[in-house]
C-alpha positions in Angstrom: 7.4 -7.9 -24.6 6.9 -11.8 -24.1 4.1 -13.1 -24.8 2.4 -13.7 -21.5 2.7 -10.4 -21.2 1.1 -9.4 -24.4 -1.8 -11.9 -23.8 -2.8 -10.2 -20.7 -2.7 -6.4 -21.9 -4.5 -7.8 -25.3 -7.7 -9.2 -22.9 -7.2 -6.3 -20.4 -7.7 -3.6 -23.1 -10.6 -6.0 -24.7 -12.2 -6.7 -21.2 -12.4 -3.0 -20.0 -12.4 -1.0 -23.0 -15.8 0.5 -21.8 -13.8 1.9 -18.4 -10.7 2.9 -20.0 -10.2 4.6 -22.8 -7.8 3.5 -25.5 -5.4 5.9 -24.6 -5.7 5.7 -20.7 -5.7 1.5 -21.4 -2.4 2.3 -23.1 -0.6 4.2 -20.3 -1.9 2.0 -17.4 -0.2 -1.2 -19.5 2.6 0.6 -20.3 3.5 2.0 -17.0 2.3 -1.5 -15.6 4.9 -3.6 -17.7 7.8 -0.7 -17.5 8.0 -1.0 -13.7 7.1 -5.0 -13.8 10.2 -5.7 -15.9 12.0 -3.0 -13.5 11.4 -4.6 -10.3 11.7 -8.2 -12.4 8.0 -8.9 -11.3 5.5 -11.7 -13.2 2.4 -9.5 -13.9 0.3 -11.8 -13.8 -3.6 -11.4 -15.5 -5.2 -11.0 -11.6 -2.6 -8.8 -10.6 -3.0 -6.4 -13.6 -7.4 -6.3 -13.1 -6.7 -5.4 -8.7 -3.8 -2.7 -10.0 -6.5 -0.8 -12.7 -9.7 -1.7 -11.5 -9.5 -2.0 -7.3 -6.2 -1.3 -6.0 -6.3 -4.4 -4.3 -2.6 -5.3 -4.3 -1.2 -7.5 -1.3 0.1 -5.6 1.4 3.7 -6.8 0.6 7.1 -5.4 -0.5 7.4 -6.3 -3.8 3.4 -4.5 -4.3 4.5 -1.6 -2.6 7.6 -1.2 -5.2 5.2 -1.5 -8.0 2.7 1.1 -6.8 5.4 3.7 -6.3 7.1 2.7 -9.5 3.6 3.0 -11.1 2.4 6.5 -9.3 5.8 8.0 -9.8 5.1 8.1 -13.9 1.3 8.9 -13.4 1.9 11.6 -10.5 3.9 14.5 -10.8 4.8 16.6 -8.6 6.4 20.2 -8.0 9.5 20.6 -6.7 8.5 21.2 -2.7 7.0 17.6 -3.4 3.0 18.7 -3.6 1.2 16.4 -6.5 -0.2 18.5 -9.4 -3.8 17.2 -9.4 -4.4 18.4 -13.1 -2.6 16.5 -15.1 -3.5 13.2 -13.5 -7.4 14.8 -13.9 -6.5 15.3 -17.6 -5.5 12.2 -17.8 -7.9 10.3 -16.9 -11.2 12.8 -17.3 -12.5 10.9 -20.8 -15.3 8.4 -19.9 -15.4 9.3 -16.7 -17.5 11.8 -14.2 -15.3 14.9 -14.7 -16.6 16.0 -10.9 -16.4 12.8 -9.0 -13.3 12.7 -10.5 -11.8 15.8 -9.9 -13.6 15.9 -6.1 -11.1 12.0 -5.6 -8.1 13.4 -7.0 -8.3 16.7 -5.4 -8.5 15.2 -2.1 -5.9 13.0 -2.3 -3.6 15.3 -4.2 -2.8 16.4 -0.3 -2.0 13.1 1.2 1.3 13.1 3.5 4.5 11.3 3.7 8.1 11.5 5.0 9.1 10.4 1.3 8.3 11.0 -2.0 7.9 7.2 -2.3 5.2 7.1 0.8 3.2 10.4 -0.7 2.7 8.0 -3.7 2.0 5.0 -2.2 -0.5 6.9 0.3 -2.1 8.8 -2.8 -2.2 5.0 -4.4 -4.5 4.3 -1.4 -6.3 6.8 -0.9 -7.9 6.9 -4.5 -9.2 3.4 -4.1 -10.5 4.7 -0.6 -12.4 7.4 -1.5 -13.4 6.6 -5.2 -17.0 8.0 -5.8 -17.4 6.5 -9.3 -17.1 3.7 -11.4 -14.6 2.2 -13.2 
């Protein structure tokens, strides 16, 4: 890890330890630095806070990439492609409003696409839409 990189998750996981748990903190940087160093991406400080906290990503290329790169490990999905809701719930239910949360995930669980890569991205997009709670 180099250590811009380790700067940023260091004040991310002091800045928003309240929203996040530890362990969520953990697998958001994780999956966030896996599919930057995939794509051979800067993740950048600002980047990192719109990925966890607003999903406020620029409608580009390279963002799209690192959204699907990033939902792929979160979401999982059967094999006729339809997300399983409960393990991203489980997840992410500590410090959090179980319902609210549950209500979000549930509805976007059935999102479309022609891909696996667009269901994703769309799922991406639609929690940030419909979010009832907050971070």
């Amino acid at each position: 890890m180099n250590l811009i990189t380790s700067l940023i998750v260091s004040a991310l996981a002091t800045l928003c330890h309240t929203m996040y748990t530890e362990k969520q903190q953990k697998l958001l940087n994780d999956i966030a630095e896996e599919c930057a160093a995939k794509l051979d991406m800067e993740l950048t400080y600002d980047y990192m806070q719109r990925f966890i906290y607003s999903g406020d990503l620029p409608d580009d290329a390279m963002s799209k990439k690192f959204i699907i790169c990033t939902q792929k490990k979160i979401v999982e999905m059967d094999a006729d492609g339809k997300i399983q809701s409960q393990k991203i719930i489980d997840n992410f239910a500590d410090n959090h409003d179980i319902r609210a949360l549950t209500e979000v995930i549930l509805k976007c669980s059935s999102v479309e696409g022609d891909t696996v890569e667009e269901k994703v991205y769309n799922f991406y997009k639609c929690l940030w839409i419909e979010k009832n709670f907050d971070l």
